[in-house]
N, CA, C and O atoms as CSV, one atom per row, in Angstrom:
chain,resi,resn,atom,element,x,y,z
A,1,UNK,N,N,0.825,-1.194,0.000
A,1,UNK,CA,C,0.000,0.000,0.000
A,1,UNK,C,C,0.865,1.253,0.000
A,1,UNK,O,O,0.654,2.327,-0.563
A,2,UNK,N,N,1.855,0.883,0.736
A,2,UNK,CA,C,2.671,2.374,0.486
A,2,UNK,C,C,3.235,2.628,-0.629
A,2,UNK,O,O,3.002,3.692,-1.203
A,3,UNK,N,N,4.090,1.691,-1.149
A,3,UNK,CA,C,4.375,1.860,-2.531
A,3,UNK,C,C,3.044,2.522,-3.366
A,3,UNK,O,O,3.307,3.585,-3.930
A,4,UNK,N,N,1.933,2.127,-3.484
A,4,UNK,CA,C,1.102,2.903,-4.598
A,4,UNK,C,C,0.929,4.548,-3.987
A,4,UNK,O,O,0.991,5.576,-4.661
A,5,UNK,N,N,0.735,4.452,-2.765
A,5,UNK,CA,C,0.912,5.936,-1.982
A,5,UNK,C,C,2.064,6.741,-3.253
A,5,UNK,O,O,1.971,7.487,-4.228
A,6,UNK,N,N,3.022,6.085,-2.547
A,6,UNK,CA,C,4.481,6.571,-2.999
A,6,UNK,C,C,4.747,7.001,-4.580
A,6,UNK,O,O,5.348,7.965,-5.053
A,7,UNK,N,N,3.811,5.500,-5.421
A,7,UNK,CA,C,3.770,6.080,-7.007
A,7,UNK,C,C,2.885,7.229,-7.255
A,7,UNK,O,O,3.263,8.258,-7.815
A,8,UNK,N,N,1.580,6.997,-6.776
A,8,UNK,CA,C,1.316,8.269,-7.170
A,8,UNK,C,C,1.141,9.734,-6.226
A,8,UNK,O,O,0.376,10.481,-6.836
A,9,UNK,N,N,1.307,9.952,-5.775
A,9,UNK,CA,C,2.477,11.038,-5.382
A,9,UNK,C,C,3.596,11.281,-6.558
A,9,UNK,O,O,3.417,12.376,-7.090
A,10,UNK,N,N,4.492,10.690,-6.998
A,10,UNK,CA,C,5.212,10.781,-7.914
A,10,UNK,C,C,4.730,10.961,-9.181
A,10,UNK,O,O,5.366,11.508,-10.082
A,11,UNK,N,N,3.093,10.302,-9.322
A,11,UNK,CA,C,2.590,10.733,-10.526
A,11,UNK,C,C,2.045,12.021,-10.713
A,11,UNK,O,O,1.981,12.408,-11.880
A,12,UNK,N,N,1.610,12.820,-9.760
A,12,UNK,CA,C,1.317,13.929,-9.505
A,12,UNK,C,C,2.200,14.869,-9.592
A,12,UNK,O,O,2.127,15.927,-10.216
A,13,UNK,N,N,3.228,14.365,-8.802
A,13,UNK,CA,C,4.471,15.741,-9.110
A,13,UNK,C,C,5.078,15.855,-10.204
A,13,UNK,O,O,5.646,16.930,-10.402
A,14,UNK,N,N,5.142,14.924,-11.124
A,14,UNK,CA,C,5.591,14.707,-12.491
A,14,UNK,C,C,4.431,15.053,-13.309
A,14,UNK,O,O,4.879,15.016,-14.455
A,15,UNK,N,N,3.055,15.404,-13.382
A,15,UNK,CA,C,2.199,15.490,-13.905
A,15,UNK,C,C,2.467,17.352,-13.642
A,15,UNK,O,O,2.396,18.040,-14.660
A,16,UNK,N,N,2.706,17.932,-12.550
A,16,UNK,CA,C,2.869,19.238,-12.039
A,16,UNK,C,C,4.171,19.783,-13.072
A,16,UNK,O,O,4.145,20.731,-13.857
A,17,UNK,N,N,5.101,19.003,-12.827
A,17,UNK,CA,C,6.845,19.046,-13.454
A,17,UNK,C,C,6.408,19.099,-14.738
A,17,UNK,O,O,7.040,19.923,-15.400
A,18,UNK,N,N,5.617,18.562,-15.291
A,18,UNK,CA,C,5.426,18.476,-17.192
A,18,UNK,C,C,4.484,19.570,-17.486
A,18,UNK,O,O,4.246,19.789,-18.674
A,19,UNK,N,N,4.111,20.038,-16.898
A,19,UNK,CA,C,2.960,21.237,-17.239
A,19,UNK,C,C,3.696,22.432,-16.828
A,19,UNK,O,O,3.788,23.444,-17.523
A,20,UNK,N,N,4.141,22.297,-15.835
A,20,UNK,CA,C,5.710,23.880,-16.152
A,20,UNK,C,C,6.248,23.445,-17.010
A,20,UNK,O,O,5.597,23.852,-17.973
A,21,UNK,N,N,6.930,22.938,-17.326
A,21,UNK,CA,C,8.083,22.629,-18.285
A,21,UNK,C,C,6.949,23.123,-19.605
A,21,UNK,O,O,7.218,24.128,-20.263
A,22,UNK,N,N,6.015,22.520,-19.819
A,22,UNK,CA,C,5.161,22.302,-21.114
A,22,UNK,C,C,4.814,24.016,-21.192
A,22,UNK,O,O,4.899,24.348,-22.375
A,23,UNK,N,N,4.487,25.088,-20.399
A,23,UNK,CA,C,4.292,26.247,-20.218
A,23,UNK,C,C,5.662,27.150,-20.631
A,23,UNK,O,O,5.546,28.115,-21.386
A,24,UNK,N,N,6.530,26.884,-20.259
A,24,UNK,CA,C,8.149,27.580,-20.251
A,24,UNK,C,C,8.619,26.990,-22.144
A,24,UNK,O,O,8.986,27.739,-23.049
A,25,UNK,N,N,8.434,25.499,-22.218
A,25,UNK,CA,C,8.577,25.881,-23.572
A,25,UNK,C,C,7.624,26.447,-24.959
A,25,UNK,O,O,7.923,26.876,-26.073
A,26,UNK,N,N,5.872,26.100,-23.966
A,26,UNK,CA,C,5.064,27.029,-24.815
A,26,UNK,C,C,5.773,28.500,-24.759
A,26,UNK,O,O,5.751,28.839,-25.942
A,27,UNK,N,N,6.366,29.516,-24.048
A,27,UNK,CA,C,6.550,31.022,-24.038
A,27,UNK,C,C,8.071,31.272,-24.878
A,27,UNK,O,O,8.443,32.384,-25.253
A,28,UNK,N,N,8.860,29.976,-25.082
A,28,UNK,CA,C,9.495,30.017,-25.451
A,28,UNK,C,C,9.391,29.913,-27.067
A,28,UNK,O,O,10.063,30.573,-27.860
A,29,UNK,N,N,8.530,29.067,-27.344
A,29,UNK,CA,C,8.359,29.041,-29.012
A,29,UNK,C,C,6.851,29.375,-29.352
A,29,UNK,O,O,6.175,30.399,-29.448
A,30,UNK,N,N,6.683,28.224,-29.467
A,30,UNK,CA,C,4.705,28.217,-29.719
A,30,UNK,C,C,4.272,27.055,-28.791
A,30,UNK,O,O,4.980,26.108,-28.445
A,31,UNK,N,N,2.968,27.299,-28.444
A,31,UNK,CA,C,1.864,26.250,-28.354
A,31,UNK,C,C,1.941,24.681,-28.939
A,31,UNK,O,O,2.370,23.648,-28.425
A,32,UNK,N,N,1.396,24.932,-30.111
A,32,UNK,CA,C,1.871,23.739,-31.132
A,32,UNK,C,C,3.195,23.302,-30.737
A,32,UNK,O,O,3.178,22.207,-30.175
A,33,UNK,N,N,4.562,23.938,-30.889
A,33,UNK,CA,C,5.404,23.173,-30.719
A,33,UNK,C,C,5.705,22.638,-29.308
A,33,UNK,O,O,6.179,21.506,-29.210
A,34,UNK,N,N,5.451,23.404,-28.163
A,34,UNK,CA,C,5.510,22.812,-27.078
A,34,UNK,C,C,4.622,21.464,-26.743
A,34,UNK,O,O,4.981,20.362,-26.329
A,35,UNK,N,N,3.644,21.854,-27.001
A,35,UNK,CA,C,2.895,20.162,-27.266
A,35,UNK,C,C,3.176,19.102,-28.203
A,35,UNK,O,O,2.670,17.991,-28.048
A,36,UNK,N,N,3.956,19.367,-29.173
A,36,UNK,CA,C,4.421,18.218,-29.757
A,36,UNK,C,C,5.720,17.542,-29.318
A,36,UNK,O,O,6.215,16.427,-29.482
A,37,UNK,N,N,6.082,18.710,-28.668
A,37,UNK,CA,C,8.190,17.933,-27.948
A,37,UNK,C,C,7.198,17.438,-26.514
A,37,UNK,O,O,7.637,16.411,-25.997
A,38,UNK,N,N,6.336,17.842,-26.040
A,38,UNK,CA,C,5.550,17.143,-24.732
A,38,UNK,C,C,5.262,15.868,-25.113
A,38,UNK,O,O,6.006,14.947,-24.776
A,39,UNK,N,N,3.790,15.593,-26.103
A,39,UNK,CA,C,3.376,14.237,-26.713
A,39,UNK,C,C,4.971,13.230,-26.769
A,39,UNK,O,O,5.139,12.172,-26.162
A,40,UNK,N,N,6.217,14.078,-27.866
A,40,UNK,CA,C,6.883,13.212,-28.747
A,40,UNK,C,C,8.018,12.362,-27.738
A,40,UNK,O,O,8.464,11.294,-28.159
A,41,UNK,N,N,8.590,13.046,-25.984
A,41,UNK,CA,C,8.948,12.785,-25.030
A,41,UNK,C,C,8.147,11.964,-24.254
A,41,UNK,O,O,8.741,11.004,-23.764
A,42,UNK,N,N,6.778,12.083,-23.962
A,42,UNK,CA,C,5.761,10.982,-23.196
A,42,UNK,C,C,5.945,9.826,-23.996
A,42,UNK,O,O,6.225,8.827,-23.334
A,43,UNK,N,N,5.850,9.611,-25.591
A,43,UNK,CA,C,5.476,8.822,-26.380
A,43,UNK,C,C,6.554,8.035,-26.024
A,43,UNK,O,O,6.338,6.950,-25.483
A,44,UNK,N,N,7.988,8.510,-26.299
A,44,UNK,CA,C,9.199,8.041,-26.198
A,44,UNK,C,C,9.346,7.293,-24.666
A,44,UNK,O,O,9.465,6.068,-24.633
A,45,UNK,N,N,9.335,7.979,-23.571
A,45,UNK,CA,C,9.050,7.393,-22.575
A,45,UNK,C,C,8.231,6.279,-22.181
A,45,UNK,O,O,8.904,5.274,-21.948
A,46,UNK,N,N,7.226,6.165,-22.061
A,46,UNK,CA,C,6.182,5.281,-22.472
A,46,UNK,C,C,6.767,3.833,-23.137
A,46,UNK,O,O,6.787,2.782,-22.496
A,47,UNK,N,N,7.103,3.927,-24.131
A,47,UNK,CA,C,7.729,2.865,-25.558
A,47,UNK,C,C,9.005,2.403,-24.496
A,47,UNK,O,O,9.229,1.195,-24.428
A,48,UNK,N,N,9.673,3.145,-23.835
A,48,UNK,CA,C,10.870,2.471,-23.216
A,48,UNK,C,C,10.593,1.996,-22.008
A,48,UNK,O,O,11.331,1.060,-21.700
A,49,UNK,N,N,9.591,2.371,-20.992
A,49,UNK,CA,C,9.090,1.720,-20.116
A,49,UNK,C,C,8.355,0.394,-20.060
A,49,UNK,O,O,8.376,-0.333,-19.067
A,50,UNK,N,N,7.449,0.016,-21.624
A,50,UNK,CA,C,7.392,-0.663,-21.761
A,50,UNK,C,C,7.539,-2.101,-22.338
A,50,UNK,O,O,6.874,-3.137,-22.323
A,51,UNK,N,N,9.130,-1.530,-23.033
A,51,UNK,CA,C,9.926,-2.514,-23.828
A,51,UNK,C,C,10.758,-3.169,-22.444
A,51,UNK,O,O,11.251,-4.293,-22.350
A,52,UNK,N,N,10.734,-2.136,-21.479
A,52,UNK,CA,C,11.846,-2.337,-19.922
A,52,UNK,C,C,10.744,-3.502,-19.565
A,52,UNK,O,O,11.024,-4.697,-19.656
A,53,UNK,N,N,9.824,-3.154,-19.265
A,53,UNK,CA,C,9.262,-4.366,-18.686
A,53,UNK,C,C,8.668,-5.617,-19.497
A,53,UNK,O,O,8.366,-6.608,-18.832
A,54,UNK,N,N,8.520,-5.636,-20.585
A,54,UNK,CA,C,8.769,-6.763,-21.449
A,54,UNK,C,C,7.471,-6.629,-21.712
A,54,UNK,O,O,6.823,-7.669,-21.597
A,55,UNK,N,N,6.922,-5.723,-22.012
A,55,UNK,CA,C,5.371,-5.560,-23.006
A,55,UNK,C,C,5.079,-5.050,-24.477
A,55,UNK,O,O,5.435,-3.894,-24.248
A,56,UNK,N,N,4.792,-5.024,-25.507
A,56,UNK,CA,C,3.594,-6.369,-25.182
A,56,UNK,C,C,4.375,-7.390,-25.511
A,56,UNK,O,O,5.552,-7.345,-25.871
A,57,UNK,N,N,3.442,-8.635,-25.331
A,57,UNK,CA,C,3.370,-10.155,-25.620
A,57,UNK,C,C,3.445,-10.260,-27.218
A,57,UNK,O,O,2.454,-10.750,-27.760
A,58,UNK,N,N,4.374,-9.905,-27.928
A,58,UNK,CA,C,4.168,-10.076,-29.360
A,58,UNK,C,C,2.965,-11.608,-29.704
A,58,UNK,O,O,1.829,-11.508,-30.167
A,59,UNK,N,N,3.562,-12.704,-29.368
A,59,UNK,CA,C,2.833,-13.892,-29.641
A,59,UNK,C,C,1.455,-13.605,-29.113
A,59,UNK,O,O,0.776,-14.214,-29.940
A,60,UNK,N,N,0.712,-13.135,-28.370
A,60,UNK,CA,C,-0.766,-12.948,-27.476
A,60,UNK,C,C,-0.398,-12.191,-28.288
A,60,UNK,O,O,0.163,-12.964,-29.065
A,61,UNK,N,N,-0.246,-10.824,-28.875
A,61,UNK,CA,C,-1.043,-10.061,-30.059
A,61,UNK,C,C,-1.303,-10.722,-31.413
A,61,UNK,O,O,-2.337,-10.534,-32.053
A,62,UNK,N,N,-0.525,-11.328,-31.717
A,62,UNK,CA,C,-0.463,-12.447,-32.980
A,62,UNK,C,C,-1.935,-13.400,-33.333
A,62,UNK,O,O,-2.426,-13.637,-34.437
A,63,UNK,N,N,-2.429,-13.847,-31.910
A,63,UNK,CA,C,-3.358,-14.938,-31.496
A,63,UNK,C,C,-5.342,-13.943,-31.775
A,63,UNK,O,O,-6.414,-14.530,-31.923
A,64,UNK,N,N,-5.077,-12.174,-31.740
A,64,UNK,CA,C,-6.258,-11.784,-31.430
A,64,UNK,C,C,-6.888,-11.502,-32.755
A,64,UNK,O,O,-6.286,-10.614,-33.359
A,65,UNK,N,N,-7.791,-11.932,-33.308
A,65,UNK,CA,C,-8.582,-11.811,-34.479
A,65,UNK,C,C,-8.824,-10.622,-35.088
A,65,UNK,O,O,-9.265,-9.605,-34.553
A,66,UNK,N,N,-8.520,-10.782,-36.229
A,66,UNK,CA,C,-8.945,-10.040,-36.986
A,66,UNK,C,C,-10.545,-8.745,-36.993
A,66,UNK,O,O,-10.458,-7.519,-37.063
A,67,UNK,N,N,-11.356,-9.266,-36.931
A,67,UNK,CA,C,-12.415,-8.350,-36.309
A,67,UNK,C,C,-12.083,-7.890,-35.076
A,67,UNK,O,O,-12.648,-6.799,-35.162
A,68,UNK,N,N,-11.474,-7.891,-33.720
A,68,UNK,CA,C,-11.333,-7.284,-33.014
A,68,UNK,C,C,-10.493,-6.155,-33.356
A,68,UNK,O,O,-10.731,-5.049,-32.872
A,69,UNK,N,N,-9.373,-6.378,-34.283
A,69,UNK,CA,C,-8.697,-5.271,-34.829
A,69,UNK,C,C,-9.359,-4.115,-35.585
A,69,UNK,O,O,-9.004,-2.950,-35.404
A,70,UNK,N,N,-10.317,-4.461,-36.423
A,70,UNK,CA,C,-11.119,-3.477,-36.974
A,70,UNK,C,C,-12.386,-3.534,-35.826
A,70,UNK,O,O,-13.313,-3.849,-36.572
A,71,UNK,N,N,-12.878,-3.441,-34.708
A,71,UNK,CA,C,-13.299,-3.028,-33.794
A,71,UNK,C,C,-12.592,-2.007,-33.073
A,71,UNK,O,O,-12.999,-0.865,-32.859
A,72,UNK,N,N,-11.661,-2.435,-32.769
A,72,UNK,CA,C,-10.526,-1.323,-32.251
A,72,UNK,C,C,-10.219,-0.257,-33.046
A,72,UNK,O,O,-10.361,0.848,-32.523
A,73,UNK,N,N,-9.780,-0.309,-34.338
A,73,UNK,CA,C,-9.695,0.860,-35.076
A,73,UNK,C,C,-10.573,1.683,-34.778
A,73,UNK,O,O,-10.185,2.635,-34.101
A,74,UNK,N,N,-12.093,1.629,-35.170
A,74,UNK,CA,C,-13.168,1.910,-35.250
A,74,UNK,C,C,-13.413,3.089,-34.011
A,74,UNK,O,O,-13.763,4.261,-34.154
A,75,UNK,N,N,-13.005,2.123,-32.380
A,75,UNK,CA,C,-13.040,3.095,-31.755
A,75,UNK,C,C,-12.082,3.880,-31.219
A,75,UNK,O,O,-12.330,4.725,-30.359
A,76,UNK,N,N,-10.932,3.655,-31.687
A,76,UNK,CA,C,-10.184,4.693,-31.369
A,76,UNK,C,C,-10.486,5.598,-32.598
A,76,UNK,O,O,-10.242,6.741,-32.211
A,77,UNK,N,N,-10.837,5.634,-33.697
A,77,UNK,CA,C,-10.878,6.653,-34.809
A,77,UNK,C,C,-11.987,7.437,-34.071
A,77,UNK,O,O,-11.965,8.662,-34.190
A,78,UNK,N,N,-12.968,6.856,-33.314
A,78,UNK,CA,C,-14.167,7.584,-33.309
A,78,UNK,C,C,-14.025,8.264,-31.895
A,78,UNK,O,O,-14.717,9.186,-31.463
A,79,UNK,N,N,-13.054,7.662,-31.306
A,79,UNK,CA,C,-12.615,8.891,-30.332
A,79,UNK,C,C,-11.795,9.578,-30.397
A,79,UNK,O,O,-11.381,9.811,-29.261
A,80,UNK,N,N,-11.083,10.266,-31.379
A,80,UNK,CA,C,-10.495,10.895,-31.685
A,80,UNK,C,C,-11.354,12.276,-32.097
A,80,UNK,O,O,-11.091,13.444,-31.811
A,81,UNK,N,N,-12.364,11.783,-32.796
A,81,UNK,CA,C,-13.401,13.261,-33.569
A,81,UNK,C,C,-14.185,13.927,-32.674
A,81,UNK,O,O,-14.880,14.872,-33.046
C-alpha cells in the first residue's frame, strides 16, 4: 500500500513538473510546438518503459482476431473526432 501511496504522489508531481516545463517551452516558441516535444517525449518514454518491462506479448497479439482489430480501429478513430 505504500508503494502505490508513494507512485502516485510521484505521478502527480511529475504530472505538475510536465505542465511547467510544457508552459516555459510554450513562451518560449509556440503552443503547437511545445505540445508536440511534450506528446513526442511521453510517447518516447512510455515505448521504453514498456519494452523495460517486457510488453507487449508479441505472440498474445499475434493470437487476437482479426475483427477485433477493426473493432478497435473503429473506436479509437471515433474517439479521436
Amino acid at each position: 500500500m505504500t508503494a502505490a501511496v508513494l507512485l502516485a504522489l510521484l505521478g502527480g508531481a511529475l504530472v505538475a513538473l510536465s505542465r511547467q516545463v510544457n508552459g516555459r517551452l510554450a513562451e518560449a516558441s509556440s503552443a503547437l510546438g511545445a505540445s508536440l516535444w511534450n506528446h513526442a517525449v511521453g510517447l518516447g518514454a512510455l515505448l521504453l518503459a514498456a519494452l523495460a518491462l517486457g510488453w507487449p506479448a508479441w505472440g498474445a497479439l499475434a493470437t487476437v482476431p482479426a475483427w477485433a482489430w477493426a473493432v478497435y480501429a473503429v473506436a479509437v478513430g471515433a474517439g479521436t473526432l
